[in-house]
RODOKE-328623 format. One record per residue: residue in three letters; x, y, z of N, C-alpha, C in turn. Coordinates in steps of 0.001 Angstrom, whole numbers, plus 500000, padded with zeros to 6 digits. Example, Ala and Ser with C-alpha at 12.3 -4.5 7.8 and 13.67 -1.06 7.14 Angstrom:
@resn=ALA&n_X=513190&n_Y=494310&n_Z=507800&ca_X=512300&ca_Y=495500&ca_Z=507800&c_X=513200&c_Y=496700&c_Z=507800
@resn=SER&n_X=512850&n_Y=497750&n_Z=507080&ca_X=513670&ca_Y=498940&ca_Z=507140&c_X=512900&c_Y=500030&c_Z=507870
END
This chain:
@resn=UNK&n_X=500838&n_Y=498830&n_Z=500000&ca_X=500000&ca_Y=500000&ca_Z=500000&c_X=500887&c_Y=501238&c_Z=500000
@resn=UNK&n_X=500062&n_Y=501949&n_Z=499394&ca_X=501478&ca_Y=503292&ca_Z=499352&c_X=500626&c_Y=504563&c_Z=500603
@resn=UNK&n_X=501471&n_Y=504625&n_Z=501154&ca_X=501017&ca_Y=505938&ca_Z=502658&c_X=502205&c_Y=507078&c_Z=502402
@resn=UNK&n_X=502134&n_Y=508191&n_Z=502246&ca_X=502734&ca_Y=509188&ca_Z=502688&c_X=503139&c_Y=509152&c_Z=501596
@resn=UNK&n_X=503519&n_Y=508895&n_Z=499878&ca_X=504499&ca_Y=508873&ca_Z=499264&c_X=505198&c_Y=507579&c_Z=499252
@resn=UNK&n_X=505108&n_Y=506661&n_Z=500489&ca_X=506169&ca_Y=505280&ca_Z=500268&c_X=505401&c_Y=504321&c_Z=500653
@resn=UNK&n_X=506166&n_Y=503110&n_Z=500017&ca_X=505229&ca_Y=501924&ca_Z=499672&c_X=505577&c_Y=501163&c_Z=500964
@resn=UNK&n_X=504677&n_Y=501095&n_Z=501975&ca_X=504124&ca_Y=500226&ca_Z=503321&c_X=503588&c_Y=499035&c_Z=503026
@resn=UNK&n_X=504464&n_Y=497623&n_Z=503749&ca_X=503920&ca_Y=496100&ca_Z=503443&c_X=503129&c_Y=496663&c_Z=504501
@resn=UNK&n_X=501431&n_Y=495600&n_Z=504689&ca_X=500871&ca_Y=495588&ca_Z=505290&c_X=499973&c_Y=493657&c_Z=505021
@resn=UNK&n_X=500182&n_Y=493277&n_Z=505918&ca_X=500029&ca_Y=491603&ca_Z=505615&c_X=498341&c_Y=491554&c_Z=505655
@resn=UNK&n_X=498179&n_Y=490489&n_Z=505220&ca_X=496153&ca_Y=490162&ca_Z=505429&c_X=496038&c_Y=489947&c_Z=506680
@resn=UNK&n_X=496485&n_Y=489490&n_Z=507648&ca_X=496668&ca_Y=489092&ca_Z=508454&c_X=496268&c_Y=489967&c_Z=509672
@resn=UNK&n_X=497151&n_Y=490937&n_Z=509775&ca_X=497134&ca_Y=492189&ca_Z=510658&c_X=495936&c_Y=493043&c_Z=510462
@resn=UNK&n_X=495527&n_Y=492882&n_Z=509044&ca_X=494243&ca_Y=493684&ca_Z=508799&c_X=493252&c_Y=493427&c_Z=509440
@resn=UNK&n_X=492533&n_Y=494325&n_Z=510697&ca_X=491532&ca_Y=494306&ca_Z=511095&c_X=490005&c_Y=494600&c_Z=510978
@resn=UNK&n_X=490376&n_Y=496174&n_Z=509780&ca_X=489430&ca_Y=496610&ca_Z=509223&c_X=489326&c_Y=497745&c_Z=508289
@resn=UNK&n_X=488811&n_Y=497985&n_Z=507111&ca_X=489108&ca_Y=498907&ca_Z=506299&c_X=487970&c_Y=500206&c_Z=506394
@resn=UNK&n_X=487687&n_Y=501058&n_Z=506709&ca_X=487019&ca_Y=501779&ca_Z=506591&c_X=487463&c_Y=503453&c_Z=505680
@resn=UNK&n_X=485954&n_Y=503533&n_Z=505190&ca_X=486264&ca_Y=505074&ca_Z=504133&c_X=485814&c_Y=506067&c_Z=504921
@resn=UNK&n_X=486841&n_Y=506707&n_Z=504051&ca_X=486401&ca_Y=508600&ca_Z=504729&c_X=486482&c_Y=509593&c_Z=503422
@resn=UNK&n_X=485790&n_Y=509588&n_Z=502497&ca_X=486288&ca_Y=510285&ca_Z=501649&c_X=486765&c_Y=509733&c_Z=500689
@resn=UNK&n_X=487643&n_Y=510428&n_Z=499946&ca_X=488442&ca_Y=509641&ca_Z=498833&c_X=489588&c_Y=509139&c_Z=499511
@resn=UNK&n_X=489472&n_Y=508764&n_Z=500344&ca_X=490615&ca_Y=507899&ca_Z=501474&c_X=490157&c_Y=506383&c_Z=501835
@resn=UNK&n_X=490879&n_Y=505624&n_Z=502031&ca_X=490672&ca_Y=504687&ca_Z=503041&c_X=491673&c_Y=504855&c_Z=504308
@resn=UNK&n_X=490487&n_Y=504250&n_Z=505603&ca_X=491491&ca_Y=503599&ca_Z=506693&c_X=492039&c_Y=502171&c_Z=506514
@resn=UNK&n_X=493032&n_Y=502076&n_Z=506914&ca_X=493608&ca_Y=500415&ca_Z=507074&c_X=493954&c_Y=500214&c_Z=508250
@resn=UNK&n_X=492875&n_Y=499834&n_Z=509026&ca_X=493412&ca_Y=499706&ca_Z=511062&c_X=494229&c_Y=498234&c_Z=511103
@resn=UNK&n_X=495220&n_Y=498155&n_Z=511747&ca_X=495877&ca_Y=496842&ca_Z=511789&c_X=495857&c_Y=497176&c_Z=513279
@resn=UNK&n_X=497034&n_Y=495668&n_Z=513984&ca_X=496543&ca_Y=496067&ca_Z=515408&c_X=497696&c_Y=497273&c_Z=515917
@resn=UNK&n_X=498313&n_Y=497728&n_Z=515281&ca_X=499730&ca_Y=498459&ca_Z=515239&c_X=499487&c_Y=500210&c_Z=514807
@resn=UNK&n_X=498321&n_Y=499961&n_Z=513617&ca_X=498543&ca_Y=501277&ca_Z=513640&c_X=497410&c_Y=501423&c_Z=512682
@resn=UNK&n_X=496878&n_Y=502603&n_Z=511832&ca_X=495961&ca_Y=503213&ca_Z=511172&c_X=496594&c_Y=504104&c_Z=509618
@resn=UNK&n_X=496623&n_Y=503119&n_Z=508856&ca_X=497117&ca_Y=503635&ca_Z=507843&c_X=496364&c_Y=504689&c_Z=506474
@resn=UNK&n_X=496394&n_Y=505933&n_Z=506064&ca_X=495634&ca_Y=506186&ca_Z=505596&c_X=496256&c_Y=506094&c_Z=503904
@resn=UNK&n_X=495365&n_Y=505523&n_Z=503038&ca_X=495341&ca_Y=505606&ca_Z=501669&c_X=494697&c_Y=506009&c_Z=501202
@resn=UNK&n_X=495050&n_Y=506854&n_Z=499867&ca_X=493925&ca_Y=507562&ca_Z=498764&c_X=493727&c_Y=506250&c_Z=497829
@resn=UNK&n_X=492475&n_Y=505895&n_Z=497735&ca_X=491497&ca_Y=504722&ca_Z=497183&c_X=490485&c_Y=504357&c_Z=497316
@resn=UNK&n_X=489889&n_Y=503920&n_Z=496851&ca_X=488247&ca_Y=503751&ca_Z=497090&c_X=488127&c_Y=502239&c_Z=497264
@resn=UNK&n_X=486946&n_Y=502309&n_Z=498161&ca_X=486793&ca_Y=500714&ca_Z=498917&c_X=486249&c_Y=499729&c_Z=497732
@resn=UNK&n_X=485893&n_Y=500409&n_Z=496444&ca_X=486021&ca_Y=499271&ca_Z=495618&c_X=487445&c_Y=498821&c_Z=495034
@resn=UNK&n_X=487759&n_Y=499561&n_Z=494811&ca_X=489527&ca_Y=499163&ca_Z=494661&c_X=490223&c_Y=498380&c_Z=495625
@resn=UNK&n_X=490289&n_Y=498684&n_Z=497166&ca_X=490328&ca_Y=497937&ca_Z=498064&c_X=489715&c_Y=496576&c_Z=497932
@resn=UNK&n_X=488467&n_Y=496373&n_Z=497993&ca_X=487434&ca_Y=495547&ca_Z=498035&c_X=488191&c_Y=494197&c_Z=496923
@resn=UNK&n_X=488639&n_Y=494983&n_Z=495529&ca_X=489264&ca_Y=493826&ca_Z=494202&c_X=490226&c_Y=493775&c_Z=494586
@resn=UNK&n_X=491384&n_Y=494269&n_Z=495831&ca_X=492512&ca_Y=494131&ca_Z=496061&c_X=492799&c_Y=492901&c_Z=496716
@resn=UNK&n_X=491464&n_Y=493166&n_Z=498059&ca_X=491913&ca_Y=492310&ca_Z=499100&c_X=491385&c_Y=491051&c_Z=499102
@resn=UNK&n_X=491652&n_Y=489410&n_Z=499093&ca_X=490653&ca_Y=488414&ca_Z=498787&c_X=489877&c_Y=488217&c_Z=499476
@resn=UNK&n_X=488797&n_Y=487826&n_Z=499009&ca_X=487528&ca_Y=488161&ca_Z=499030&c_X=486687&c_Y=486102&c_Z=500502
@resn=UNK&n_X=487965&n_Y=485276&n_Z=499846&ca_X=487879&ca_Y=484845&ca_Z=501631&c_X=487951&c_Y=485144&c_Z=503120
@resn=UNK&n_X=489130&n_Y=486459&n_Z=502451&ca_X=489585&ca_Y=486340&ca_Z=504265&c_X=488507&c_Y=487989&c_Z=504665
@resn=UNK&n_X=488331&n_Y=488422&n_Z=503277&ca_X=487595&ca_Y=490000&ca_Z=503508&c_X=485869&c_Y=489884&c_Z=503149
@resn=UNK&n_X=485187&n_Y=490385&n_Z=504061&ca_X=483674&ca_Y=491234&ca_Z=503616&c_X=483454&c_Y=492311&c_Z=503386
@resn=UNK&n_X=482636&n_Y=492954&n_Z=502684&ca_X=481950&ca_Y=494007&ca_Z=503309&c_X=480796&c_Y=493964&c_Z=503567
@resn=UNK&n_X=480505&n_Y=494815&n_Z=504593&ca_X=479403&ca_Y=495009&ca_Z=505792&c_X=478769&c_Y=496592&c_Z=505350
@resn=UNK&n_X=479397&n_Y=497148&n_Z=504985&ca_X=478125&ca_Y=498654&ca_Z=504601&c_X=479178&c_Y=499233&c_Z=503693
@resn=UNK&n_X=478836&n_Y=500519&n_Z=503591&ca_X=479149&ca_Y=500980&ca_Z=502213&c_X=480673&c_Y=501673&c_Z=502574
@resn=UNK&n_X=480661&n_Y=501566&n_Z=504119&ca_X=482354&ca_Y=502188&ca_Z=504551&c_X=482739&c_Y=501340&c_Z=504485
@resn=UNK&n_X=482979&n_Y=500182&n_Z=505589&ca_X=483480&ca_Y=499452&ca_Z=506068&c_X=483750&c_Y=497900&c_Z=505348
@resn=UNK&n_X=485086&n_Y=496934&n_Z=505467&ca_X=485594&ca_Y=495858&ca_Z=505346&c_X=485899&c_Y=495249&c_Z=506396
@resn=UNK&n_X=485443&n_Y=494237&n_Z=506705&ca_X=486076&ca_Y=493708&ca_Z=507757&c_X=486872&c_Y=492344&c_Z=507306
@resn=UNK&n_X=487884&n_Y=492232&n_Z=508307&ca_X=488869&ca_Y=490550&ca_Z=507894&c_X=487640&c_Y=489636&c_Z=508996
@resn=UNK&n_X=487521&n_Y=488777&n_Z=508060&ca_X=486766&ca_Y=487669&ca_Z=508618&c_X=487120&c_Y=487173&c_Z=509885
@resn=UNK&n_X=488582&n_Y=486785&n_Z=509849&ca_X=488974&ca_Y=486036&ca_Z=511261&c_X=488956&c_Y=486797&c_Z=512233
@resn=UNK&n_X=488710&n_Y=488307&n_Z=511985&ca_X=488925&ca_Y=489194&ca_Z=513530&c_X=487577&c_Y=489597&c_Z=513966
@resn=UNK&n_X=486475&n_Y=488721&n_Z=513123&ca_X=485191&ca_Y=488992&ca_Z=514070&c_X=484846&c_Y=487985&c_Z=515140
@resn=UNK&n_X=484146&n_Y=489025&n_Z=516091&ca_X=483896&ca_Y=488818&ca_Z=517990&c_X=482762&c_Y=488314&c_Z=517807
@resn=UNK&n_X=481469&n_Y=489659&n_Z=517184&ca_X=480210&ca_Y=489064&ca_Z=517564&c_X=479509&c_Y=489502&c_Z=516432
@resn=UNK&n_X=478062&n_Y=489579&n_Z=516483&ca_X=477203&ca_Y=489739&ca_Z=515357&c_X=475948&c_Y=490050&c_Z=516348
@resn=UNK&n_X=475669&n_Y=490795&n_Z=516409&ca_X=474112&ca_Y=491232&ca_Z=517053&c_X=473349&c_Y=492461&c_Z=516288
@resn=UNK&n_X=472207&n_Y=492002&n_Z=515783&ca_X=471264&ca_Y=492667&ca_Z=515173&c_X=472030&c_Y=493511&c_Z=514189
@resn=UNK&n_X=472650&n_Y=494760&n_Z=513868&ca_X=473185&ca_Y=495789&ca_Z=512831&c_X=474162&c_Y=495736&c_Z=513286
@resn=UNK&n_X=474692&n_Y=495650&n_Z=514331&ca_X=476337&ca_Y=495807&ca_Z=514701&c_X=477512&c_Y=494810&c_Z=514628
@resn=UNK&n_X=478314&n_Y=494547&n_Z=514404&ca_X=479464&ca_Y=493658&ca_Z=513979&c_X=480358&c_Y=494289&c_Z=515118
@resn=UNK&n_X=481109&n_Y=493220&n_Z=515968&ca_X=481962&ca_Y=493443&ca_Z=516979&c_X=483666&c_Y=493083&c_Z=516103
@resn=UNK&n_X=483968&n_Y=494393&n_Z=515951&ca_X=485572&ca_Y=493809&ca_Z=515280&c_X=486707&c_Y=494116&c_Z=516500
@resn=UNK&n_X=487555&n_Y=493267&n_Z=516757&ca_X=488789&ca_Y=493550&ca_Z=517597&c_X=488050&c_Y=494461&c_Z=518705
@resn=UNK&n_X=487149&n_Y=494598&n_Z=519081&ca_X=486289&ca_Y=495179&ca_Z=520283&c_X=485652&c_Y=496748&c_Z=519596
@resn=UNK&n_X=485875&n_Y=496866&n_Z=518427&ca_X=484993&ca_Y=497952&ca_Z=517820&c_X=483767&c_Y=497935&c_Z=517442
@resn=UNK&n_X=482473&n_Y=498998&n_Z=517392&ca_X=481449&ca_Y=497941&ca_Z=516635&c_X=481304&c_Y=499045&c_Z=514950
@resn=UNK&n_X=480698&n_Y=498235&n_Z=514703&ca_X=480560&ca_Y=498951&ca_Z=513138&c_X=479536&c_Y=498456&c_Z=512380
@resn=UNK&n_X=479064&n_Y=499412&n_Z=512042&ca_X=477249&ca_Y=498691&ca_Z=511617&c_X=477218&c_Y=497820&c_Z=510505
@resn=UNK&n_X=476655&n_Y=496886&n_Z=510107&ca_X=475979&ca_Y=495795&ca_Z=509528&c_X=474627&c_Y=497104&c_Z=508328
@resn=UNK&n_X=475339&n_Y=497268&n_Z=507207&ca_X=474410&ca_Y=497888&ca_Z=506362&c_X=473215&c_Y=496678&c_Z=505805
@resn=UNK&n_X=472161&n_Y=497379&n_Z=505394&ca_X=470786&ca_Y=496050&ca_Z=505496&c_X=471160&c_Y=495576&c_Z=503997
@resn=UNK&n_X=471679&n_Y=496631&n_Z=502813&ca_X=471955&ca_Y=495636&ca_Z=501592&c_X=473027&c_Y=494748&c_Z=501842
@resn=UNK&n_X=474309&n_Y=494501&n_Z=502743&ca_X=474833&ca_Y=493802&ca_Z=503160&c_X=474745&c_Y=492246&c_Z=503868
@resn=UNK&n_X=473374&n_Y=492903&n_Z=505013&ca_X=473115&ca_Y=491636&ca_Z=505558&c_X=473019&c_Y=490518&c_Z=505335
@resn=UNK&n_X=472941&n_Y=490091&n_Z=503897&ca_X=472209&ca_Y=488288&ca_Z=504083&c_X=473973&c_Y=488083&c_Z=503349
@resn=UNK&n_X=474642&n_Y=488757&n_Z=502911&ca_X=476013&ca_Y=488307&ca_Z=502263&c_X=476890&c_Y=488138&c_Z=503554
@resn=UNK&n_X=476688&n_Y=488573&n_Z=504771&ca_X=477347&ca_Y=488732&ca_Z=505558&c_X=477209&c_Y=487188&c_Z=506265
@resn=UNK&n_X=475627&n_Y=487230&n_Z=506463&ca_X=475365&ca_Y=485867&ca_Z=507408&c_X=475688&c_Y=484491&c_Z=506401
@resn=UNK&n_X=475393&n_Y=485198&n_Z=505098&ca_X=476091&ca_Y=483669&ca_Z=504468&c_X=477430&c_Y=482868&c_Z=504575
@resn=UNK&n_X=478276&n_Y=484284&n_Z=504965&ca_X=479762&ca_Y=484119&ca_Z=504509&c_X=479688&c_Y=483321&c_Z=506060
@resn=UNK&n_X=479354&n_Y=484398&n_Z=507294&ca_X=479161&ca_Y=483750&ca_Z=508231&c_X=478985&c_Y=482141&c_Z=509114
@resn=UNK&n_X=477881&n_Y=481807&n_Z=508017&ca_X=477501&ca_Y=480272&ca_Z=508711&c_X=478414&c_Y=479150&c_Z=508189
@resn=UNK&n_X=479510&n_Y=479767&n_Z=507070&ca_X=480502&ca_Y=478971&ca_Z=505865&c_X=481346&c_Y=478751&c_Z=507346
@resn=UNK&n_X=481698&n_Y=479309&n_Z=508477&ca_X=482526&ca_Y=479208&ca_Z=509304&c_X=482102&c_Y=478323&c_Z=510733
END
């Protein structure tokens, strides 16, 4: 990923969650908050699409770092982040695969 001008490894792994702000993305790992100019569909064809969802029209989450699931909210690494309703049934599908 390129941050600041220079190109930052950032593993699938560490990725906790991608969220937009703009013509930006966040990339929260557990280390730090990386910001990139890109759009979460670009993100979205970047990142594979096993280990990644999306949940609303900001947000990506890495599959393995979800806690909980209650009604609209998604518990990531102890954050919550809403569950958009065109999202929902892609979410619980990917969900019950686990």
């Amino acid at each position: 990923m390129k941050v600041d001008n220079k190109l930052v490894r950032v593993t699938f792994d560490d990725v906790h969650y991608v969220e937009a702000l703009g013509d930006y993305v966040h990339i929260v790992t557990g280390q730090s908050k990386l910001i990139v100019y890109s759009t979460m569909k670009a993100v979205e064809e970047k990142f594979p699409s096993s280990r990644f969802v999306r949940i609303h029209r900001s947000f990506i989450v890495n599959v393995n770092r979800i806690q909980a699931l209650e009604d609209n909210l998604m518990t990531v690494e102890g954050k919550h982040i809403p569950v958009g309703q065109t999202y929902l049934r892609e979410v619980l599908q990917r969900l019950n695969k686990f």
